[in-house]
C-alpha positions in Angstrom: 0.0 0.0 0.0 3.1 2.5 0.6 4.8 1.7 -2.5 1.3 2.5 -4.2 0.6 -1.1 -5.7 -2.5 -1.5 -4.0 -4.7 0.5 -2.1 -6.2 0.6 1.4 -9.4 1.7 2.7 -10.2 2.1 6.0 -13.9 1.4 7.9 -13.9 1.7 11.4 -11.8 -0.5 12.7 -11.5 -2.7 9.6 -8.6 -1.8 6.9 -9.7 -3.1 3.3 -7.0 -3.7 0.6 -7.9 -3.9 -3.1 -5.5 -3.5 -6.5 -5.2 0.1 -7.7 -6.9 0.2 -11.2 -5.5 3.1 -12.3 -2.0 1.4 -13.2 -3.9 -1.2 -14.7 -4.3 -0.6 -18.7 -7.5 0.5 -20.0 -9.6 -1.8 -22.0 -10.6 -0.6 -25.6 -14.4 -1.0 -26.9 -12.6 -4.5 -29.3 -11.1 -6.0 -26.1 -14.5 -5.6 -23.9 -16.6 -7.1 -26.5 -14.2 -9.9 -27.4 -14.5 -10.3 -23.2 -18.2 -10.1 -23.4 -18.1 -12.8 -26.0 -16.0 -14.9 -24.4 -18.2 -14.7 -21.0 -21.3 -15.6 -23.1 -19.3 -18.3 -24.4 -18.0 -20.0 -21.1 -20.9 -19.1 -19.7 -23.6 -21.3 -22.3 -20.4 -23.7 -21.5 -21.1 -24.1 -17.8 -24.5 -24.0 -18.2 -24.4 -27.4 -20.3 -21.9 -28.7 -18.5 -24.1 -28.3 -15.2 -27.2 -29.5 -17.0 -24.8 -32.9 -18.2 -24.0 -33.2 -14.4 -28.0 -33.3 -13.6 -28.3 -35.7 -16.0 -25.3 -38.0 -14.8 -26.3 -37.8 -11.1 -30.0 -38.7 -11.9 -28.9 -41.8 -14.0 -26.1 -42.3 -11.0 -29.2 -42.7 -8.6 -31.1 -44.8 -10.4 -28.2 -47.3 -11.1 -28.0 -47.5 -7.1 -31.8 -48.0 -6.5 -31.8 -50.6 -8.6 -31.2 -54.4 -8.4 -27.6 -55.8 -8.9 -27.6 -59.3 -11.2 -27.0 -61.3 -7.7 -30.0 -60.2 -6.2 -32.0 -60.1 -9.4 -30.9 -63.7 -8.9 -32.0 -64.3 -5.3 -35.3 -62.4 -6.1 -36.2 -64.4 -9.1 -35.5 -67.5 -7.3 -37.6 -66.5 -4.1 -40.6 -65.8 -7.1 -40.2 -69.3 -8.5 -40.3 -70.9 -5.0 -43.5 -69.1 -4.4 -44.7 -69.9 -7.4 -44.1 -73.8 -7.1 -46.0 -73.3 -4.2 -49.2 -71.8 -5.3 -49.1 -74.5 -7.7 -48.8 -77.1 -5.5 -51.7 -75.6 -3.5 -53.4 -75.4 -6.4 -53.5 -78.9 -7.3 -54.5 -80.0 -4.0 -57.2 -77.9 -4.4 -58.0 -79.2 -7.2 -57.8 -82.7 -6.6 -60.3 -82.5 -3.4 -63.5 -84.3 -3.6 -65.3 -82.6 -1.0 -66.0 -79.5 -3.4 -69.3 -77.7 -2.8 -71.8 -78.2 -6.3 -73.6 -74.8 -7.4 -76.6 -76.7 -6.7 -75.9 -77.4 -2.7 -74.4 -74.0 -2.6 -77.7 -72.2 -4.2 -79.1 -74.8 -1.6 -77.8 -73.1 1.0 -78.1 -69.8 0.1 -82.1 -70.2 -0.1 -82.1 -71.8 3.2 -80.1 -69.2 5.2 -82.7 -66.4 3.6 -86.0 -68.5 4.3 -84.3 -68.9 7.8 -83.4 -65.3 8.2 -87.0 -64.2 6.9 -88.4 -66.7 9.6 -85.7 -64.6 12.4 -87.1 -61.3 11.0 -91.4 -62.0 11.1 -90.6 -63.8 14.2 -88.6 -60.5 16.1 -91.3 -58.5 15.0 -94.5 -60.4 16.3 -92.7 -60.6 19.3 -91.9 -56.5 19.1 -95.2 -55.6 18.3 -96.3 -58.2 21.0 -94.1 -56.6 23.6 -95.3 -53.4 23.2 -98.7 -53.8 23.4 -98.3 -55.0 26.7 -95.8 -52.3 27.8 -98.6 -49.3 26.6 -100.4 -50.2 30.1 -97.6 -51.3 32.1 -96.4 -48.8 34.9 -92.8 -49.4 35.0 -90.1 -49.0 31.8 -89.5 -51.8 29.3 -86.0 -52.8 31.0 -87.9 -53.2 34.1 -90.4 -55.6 32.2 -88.0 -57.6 30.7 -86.2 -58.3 33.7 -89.4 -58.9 36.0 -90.0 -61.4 32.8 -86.8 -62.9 31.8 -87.2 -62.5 28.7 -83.6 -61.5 26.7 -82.7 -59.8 23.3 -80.8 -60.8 20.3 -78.6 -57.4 21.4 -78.0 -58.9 24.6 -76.4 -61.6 22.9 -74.5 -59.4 20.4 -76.8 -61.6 17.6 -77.6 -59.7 14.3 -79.2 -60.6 11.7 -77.4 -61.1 8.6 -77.4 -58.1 5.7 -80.0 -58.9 3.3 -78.9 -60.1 -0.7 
């Protein structure tokens, strides 16, 4: 800074240096643009050159999230084991001889709703029963069916099944 090679500023406390730029040479209007040009240039250069890294990291990550050939391996021999045992499963299935026909399961299926429409007329001859007698009795309908003894399907937690 004495010998005049770069100056000093000072802020407070704080000294800044910096290089004088009046010794520098001055740039001519041909030498800026040629700068400019080249700045554009390496510029558009870095650019692509970042957007190439982008590209390289995003194929980098999925080369790691994906299998390696060993444990494509292991994982296409775990499938086949499953698979043999499906099949096997499968073929016992198969070769049971207690199946069900259509005809006993349609059986059934008729059954369980004559049953359940039996449950249902049943439950509300009983309801409508039940509350005839409780329109002159003094005390509530808990009280009633205690005194009685008579219990509920939802003391039993029974519903009836949802009609098809």
């Amino acid at each position: 800074a004495q010998q005049g090679h770069i100056r000093e500023k000072t802020y407070g406390k704080q000294k800044i240096y910096f290089a004088d730029q009046e010794q520098l040479p001055a740039a001519s209007d041909a030498e800026l643009r040629s700068l400019d040009g080249q700045i554009t240039t390496l510029s558009s250069k870095v650019h692509e050159l970042q957007q190439s890294c982008r590209q390289m990291e995003a194929e980098l990550k999925d080369l790691n999230s994906s299998m390696t050939s060993p444990e494509m391996a292991k994982e296409i021999e775990a499938l086949r084991k499953d698979c043999a045992s499906y099949t096997e499963k499968l073929e016992k299935i198969k070769c049971a001889t207690n199946h069900v026909t259509p005809e006993e399961k349609e059986k059934v299926c008729r059954e369980q709703q004559l049953y359940c429409r039996e449950w249902r007329r049943r439950k509300r001859m009983a309801t409508e029963l039940l509350d005839a007698i409780l329109e002159g009795y003094p005390k509530s309908k808990k009280q009633f069916f205690e005194e009685v003894g008579i219990e509920t399907d939802e003391d039993h937690g029974a519903a009836l099944p949802a009609a098809v």
